[in-house]
PDB file of N, CA, C and O in Angstrom:
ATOM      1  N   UNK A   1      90.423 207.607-136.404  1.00  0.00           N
ATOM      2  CA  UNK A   1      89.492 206.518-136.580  1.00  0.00           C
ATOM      3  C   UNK A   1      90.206 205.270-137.113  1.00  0.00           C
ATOM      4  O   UNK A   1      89.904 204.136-136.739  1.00  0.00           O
ATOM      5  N   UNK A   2      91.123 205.524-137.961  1.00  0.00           N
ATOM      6  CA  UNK A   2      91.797 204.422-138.704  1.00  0.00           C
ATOM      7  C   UNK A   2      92.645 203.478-137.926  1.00  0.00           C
ATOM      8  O   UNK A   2      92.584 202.250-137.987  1.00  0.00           O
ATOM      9  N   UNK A   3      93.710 204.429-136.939  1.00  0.00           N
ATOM     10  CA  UNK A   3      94.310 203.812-135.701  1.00  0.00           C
ATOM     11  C   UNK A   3      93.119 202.723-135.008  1.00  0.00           C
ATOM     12  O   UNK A   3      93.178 201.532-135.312  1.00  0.00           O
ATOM     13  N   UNK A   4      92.348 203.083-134.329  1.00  0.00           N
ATOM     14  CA  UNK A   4      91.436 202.074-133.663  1.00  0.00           C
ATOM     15  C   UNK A   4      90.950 201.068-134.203  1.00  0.00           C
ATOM     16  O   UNK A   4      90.365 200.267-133.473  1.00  0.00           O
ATOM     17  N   UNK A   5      91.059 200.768-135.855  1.00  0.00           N
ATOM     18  CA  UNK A   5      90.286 200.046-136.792  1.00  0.00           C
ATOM     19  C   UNK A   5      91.842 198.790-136.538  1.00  0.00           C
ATOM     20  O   UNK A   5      92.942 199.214-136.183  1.00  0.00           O
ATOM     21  N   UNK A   6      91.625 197.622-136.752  1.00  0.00           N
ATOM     22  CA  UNK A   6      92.690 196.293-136.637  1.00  0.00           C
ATOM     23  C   UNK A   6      92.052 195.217-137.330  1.00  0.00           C
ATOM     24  O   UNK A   6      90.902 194.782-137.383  1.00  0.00           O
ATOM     25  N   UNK A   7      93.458 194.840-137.989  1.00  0.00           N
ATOM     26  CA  UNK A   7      92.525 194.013-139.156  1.00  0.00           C
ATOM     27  C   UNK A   7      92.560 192.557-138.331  1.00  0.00           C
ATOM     28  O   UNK A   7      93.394 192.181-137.507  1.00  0.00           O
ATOM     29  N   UNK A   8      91.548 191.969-138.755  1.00  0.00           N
ATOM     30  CA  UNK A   8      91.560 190.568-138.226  1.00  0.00           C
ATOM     31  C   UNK A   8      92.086 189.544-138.616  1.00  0.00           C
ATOM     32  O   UNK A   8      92.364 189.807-139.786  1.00  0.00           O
ATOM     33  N   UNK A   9      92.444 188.443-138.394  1.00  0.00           N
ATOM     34  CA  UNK A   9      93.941 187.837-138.853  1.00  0.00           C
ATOM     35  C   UNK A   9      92.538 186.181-139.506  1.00  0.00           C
ATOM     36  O   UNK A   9      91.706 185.616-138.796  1.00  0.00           O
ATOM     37  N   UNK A  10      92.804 185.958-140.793  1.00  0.00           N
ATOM     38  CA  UNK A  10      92.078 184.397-140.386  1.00  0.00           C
ATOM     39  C   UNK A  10      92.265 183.773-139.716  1.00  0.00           C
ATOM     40  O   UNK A  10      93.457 183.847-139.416  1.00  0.00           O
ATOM     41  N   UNK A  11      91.598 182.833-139.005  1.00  0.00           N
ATOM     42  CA  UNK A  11      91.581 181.701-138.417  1.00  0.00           C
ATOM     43  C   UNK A  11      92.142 180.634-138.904  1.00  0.00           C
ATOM     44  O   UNK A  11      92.858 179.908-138.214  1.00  0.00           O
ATOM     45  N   UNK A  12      91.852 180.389-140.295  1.00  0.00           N
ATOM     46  CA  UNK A  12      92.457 179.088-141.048  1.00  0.00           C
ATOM     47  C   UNK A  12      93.586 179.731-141.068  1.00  0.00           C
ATOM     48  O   UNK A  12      94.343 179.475-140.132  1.00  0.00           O
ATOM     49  N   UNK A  13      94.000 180.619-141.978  1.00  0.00           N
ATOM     50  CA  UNK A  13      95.744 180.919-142.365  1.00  0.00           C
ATOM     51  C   UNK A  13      96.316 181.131-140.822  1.00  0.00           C
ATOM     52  O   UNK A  13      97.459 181.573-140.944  1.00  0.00           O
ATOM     53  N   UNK A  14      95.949 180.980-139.304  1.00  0.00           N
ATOM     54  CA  UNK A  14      96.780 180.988-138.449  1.00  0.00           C
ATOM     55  C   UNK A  14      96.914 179.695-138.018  1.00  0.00           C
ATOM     56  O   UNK A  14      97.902 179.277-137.414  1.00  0.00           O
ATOM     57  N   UNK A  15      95.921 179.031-138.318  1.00  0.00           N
ATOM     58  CA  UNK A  15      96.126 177.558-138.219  1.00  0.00           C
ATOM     59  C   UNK A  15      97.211 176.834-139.264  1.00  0.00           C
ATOM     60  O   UNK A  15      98.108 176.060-138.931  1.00  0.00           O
ATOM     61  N   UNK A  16      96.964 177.187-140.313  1.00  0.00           N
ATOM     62  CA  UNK A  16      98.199 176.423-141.274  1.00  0.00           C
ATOM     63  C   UNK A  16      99.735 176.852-140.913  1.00  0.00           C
ATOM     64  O   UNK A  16     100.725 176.127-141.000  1.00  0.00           O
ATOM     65  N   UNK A  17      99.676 178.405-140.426  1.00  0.00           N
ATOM     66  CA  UNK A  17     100.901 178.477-140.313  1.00  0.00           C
ATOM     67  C   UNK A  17     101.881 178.192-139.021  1.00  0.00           C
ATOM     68  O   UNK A  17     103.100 178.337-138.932  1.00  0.00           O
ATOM     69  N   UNK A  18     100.951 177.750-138.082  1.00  0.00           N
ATOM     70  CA  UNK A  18     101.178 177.199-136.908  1.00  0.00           C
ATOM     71  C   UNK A  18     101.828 175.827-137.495  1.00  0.00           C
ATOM     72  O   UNK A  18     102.866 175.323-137.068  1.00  0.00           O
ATOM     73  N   UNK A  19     101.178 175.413-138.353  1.00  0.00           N
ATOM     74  CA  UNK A  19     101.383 173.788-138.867  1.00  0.00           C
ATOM     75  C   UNK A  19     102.574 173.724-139.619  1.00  0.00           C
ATOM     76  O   UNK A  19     103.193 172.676-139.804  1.00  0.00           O
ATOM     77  N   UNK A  20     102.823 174.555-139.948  1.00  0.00           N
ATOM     78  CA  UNK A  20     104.071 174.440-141.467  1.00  0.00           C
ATOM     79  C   UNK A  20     105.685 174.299-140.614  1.00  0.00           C
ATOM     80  O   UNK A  20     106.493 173.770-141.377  1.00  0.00           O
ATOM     81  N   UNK A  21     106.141 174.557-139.601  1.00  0.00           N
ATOM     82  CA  UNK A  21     107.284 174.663-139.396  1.00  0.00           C
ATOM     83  C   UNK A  21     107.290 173.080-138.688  1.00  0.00           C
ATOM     84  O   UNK A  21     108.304 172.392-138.575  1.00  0.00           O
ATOM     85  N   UNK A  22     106.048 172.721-138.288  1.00  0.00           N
ATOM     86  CA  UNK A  22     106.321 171.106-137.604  1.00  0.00           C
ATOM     87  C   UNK A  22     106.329 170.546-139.091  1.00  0.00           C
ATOM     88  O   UNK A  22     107.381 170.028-139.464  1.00  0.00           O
ATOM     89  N   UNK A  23     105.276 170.595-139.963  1.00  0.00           N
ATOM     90  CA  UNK A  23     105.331 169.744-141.100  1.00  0.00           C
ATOM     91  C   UNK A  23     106.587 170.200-141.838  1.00  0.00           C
ATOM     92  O   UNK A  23     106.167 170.509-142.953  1.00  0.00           O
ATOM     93  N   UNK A  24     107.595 170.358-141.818  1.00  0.00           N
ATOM     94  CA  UNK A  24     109.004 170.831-142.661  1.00  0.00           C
ATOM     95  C   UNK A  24     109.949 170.086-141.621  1.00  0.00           C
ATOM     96  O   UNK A  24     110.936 169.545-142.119  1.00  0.00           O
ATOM     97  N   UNK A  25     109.783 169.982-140.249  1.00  0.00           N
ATOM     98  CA  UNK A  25     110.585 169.882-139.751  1.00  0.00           C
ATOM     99  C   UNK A  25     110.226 167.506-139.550  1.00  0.00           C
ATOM    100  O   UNK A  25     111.180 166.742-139.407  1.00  0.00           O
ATOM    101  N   UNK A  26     109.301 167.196-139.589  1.00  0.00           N
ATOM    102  CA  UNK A  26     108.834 166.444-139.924  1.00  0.00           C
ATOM    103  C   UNK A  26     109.401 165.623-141.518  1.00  0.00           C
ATOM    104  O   UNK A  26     109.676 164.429-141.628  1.00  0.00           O
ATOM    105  N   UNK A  27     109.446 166.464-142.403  1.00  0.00           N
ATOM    106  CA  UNK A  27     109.835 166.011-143.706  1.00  0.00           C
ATOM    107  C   UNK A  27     111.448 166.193-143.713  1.00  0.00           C
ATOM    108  O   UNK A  27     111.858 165.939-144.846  1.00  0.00           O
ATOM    109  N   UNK A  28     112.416 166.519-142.902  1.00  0.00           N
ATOM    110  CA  UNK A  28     113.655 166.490-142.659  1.00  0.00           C
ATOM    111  C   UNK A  28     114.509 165.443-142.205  1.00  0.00           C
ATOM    112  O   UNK A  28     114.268 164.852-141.152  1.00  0.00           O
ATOM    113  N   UNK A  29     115.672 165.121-143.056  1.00  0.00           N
ATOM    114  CA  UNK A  29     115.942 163.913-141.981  1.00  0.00           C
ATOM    115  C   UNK A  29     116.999 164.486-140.749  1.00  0.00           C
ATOM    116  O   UNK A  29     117.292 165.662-140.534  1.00  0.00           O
ATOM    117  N   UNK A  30     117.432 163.374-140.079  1.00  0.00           N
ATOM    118  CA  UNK A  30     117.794 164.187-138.523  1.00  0.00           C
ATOM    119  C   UNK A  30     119.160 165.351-139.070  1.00  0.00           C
ATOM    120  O   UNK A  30     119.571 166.495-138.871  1.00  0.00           O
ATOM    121  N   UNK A  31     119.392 164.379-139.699  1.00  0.00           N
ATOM    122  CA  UNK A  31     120.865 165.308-140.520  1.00  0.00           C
ATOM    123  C   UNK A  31     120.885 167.139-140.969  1.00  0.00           C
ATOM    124  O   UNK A  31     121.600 168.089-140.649  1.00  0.00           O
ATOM    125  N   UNK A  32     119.709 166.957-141.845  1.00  0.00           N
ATOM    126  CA  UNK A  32     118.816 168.070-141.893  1.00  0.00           C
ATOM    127  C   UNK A  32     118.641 169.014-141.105  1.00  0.00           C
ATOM    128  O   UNK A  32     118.809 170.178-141.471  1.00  0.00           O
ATOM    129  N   UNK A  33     118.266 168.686-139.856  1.00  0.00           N
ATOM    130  CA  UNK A  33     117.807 169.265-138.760  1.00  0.00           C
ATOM    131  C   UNK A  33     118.409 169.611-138.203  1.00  0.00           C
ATOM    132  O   UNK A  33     118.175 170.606-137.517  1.00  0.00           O
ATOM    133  N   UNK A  34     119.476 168.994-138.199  1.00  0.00           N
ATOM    134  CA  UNK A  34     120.922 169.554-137.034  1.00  0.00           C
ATOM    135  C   UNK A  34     121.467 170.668-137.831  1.00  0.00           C
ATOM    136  O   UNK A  34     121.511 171.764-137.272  1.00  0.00           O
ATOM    137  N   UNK A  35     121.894 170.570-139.055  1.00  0.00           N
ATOM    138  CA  UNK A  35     122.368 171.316-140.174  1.00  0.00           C
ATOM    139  C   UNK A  35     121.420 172.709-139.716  1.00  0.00           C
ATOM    140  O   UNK A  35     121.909 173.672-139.125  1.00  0.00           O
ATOM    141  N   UNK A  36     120.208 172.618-140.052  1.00  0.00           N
ATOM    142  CA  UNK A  36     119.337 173.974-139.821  1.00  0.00           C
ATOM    143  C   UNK A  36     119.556 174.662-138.438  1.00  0.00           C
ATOM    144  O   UNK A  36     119.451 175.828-138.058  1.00  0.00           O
ATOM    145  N   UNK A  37     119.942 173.351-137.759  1.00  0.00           N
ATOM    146  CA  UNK A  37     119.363 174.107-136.022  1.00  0.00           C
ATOM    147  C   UNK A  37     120.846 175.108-135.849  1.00  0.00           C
ATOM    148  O   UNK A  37     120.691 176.262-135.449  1.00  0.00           O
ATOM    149  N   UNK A  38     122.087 174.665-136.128  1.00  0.00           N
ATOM    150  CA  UNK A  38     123.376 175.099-136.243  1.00  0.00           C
ATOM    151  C   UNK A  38     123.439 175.984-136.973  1.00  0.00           C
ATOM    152  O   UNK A  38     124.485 176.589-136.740  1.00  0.00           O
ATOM    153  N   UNK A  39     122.617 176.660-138.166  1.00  0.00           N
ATOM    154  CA  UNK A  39     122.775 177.603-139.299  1.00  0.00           C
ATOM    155  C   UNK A  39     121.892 178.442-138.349  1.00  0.00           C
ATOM    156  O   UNK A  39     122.612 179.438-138.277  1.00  0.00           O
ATOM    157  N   UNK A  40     120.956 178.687-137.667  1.00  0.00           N
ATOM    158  CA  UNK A  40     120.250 179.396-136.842  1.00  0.00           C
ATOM    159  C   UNK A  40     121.022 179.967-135.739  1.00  0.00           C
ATOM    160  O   UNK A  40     121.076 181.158-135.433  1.00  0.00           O
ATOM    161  N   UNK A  41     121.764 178.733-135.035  1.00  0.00           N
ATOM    162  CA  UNK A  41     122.581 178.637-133.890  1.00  0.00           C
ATOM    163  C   UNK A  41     123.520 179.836-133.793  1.00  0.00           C
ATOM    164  O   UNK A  41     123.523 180.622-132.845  1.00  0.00           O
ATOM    165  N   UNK A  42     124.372 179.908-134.936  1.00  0.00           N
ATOM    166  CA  UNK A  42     125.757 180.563-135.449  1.00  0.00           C
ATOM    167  C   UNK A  42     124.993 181.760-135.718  1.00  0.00           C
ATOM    168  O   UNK A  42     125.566 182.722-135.208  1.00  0.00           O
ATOM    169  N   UNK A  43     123.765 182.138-136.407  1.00  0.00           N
ATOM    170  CA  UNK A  43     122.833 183.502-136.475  1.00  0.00           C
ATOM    171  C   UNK A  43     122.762 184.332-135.419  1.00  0.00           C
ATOM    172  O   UNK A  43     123.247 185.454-135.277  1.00  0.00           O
ATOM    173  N   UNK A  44     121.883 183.448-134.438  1.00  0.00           N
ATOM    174  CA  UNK A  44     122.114 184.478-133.556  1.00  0.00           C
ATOM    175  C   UNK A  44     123.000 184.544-132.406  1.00  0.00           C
ATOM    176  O   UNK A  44     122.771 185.057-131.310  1.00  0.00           O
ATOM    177  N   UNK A  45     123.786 184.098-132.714  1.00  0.00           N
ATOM    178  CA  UNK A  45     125.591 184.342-131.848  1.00  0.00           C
ATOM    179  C   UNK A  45     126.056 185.298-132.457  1.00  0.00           C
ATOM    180  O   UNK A  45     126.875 185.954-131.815  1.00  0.00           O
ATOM    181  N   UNK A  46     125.836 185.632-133.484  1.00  0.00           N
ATOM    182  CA  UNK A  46     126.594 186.803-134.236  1.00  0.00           C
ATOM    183  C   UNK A  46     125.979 188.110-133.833  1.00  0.00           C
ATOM    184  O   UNK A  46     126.700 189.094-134.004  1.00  0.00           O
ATOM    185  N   UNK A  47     124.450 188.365-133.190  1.00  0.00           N
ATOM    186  CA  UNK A  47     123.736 189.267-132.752  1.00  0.00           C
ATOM    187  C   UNK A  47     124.527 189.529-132.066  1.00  0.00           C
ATOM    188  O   UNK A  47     125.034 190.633-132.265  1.00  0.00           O
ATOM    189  N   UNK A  48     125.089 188.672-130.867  1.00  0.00           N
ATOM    190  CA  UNK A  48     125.282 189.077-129.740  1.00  0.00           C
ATOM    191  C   UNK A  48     126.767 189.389-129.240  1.00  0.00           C
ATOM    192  O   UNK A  48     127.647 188.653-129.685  1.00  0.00           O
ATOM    193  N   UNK A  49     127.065 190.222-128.521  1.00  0.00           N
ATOM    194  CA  UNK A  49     128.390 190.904-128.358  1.00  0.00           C
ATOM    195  C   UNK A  49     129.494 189.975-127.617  1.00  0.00           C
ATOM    196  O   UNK A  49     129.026 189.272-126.721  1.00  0.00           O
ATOM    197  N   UNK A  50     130.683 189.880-127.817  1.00  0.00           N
ATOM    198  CA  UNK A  50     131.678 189.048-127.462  1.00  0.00           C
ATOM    199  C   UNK A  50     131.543 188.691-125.956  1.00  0.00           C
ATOM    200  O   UNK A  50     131.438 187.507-125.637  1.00  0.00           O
ATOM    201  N   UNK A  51     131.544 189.747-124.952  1.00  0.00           N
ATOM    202  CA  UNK A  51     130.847 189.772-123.280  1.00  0.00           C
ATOM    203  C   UNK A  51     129.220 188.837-123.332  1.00  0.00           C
ATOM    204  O   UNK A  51     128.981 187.866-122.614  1.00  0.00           O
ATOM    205  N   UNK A  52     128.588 189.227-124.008  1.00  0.00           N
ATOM    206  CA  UNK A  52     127.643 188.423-124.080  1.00  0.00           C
ATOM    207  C   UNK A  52     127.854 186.875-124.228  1.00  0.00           C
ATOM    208  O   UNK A  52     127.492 185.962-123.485  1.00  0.00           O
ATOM    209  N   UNK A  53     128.540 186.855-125.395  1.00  0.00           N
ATOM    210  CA  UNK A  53     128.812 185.262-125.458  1.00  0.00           C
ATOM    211  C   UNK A  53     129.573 184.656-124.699  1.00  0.00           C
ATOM    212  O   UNK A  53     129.703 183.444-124.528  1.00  0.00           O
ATOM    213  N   UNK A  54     130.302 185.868-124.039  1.00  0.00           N
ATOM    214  CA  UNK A  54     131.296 184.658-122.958  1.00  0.00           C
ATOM    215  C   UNK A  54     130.447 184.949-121.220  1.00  0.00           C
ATOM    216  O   UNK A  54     130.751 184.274-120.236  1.00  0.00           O
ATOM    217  N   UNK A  55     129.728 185.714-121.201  1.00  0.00           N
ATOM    218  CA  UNK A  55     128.785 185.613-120.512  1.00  0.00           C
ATOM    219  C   UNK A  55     128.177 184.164-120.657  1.00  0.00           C
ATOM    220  O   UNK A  55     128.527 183.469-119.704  1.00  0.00           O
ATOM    221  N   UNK A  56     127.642 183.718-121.257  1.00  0.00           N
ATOM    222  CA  UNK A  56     126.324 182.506-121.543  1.00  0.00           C
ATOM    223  C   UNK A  56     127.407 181.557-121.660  1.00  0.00           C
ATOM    224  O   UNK A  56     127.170 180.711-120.798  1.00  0.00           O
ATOM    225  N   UNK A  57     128.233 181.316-122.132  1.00  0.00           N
ATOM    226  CA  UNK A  57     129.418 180.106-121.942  1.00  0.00           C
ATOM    227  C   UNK A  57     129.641 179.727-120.388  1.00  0.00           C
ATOM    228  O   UNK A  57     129.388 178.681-119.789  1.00  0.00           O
ATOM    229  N   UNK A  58     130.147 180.819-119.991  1.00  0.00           N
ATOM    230  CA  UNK A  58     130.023 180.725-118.240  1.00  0.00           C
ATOM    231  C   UNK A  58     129.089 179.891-117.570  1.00  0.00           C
ATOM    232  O   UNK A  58     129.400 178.848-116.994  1.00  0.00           O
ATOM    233  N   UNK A  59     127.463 180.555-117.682  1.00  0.00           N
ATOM    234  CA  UNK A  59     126.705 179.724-117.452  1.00  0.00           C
ATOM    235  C   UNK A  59     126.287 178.474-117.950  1.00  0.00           C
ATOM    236  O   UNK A  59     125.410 177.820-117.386  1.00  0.00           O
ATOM    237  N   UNK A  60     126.870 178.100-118.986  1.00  0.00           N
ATOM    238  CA  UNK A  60     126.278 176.744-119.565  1.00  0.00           C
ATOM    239  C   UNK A  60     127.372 175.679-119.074  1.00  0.00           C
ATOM    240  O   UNK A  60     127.179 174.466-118.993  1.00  0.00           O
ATOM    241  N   UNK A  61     128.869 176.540-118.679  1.00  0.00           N
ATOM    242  CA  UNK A  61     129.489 175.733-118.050  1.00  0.00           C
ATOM    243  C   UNK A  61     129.226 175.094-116.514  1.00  0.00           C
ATOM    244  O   UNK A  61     129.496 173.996-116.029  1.00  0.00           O
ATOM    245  N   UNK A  62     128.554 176.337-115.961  1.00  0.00           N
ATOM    246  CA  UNK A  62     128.047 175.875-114.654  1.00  0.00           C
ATOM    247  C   UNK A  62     126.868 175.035-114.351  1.00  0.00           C
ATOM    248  O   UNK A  62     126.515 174.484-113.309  1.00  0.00           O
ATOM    249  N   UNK A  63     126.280 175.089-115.697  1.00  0.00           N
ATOM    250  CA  UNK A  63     124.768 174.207-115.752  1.00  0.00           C
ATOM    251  C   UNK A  63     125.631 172.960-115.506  1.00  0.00           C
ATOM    252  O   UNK A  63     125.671 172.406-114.407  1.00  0.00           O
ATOM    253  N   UNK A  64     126.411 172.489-116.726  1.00  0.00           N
ATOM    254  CA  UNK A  64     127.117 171.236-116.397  1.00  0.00           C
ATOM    255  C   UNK A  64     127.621 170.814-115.544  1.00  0.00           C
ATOM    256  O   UNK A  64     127.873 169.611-115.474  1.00  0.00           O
ATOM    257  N   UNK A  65     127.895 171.579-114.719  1.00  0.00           N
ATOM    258  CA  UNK A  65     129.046 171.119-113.403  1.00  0.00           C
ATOM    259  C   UNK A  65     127.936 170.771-112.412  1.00  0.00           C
ATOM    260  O   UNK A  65     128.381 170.154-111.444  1.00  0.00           O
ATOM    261  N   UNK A  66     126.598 170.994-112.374  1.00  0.00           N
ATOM    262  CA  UNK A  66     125.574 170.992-111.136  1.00  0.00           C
ATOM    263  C   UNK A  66     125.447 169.816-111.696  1.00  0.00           C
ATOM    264  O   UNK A  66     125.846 168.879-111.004  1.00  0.00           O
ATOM    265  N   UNK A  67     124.966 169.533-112.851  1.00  0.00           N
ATOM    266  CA  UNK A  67     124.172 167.929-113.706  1.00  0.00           C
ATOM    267  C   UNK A  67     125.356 167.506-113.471  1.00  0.00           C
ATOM    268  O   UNK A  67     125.138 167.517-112.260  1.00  0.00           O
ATOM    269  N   UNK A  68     126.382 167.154-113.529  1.00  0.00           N
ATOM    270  CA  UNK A  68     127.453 165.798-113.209  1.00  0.00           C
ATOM    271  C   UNK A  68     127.456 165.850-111.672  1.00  0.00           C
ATOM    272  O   UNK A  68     127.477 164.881-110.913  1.00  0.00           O
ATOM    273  N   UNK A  69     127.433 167.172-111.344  1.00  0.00           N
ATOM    274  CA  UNK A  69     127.955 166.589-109.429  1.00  0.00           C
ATOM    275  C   UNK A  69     126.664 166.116-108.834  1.00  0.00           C
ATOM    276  O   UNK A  69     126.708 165.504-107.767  1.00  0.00           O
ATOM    277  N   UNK A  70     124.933 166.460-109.727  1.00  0.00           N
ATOM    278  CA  UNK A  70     123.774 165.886-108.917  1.00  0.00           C
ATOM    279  C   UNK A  70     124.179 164.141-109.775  1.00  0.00           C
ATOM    280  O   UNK A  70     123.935 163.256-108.954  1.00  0.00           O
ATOM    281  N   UNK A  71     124.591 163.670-110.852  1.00  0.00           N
ATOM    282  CA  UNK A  71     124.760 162.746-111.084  1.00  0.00           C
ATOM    283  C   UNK A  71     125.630 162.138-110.397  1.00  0.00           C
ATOM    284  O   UNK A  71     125.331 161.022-109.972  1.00  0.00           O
ATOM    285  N   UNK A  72     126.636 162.569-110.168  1.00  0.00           N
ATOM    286  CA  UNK A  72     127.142 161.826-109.670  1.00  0.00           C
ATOM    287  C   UNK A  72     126.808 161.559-107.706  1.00  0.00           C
ATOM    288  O   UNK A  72     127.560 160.906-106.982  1.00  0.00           O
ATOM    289  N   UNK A  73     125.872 162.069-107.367  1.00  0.00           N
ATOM    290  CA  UNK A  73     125.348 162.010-105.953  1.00  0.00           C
ATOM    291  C   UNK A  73     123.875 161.248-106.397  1.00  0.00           C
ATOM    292  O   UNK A  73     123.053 160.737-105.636  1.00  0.00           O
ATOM    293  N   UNK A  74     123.842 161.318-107.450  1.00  0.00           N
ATOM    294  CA  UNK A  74     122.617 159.751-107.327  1.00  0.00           C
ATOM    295  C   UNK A  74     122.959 158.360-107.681  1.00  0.00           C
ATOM    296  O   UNK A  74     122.448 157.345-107.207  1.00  0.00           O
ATOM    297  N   UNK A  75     123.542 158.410-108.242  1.00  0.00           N
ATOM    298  CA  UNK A  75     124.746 157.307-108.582  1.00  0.00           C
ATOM    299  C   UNK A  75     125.234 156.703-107.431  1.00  0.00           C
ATOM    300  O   UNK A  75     125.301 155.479-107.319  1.00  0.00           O
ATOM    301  N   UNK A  76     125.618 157.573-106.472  1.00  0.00           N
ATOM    302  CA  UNK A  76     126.651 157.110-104.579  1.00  0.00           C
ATOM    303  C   UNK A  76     125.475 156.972-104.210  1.00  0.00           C
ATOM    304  O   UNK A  76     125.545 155.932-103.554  1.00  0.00           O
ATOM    305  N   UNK A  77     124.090 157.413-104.167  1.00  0.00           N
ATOM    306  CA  UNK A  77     122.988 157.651-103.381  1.00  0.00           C
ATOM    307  C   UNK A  77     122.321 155.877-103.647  1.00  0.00           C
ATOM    308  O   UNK A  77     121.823 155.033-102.902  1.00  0.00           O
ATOM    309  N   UNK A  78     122.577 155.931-104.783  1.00  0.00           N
ATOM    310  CA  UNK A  78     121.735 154.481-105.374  1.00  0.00           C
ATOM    311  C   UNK A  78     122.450 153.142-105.371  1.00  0.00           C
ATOM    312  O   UNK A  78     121.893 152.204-105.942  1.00  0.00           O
ATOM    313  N   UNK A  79     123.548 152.967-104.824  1.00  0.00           N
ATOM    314  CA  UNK A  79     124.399 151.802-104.752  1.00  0.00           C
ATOM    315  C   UNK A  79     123.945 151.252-103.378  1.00  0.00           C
ATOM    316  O   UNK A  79     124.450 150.223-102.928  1.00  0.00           O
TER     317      UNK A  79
END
């Protein structure tokens, strides 16, 4: 009986806490923010296994190489 029973979550306390990570991130200056986003950044890189990370390097290198070669074909496209 107890299994089937689920407690119900407030409404207000899911609303405030929806609110709190914009209002913190809001009261930060940009400096701040970068600092946090990089202390997060370096977190969960450490989860992940050395193949993994050079996995996702790979691809972020290839993201770049598509965005400069479509840039640079709108650039020739637009002259």
């Amino acid at each position: 009986m107890i299994k089937n029973m689920r407690a119900k979550k407030n409404p207000n306390a899911v609303a405030l806490g929806k609110l709190g990570g914009k209002a913190r991130a809001a009261s930060l200056s940009a400096t701040e923010r970068s600092e946090a986003a990089s202390k997060a950044g370096k977190a969960r890189s450490e989860k992940l296994s050395a193949a993994e990370r050079s996995r996702i390097a790979k691809l972020a290198v290839q993201a770049r190489e598509r965005k400069r070669k479509q840039e640079k074909r709108d650039r020739k496209g637009g002259n």
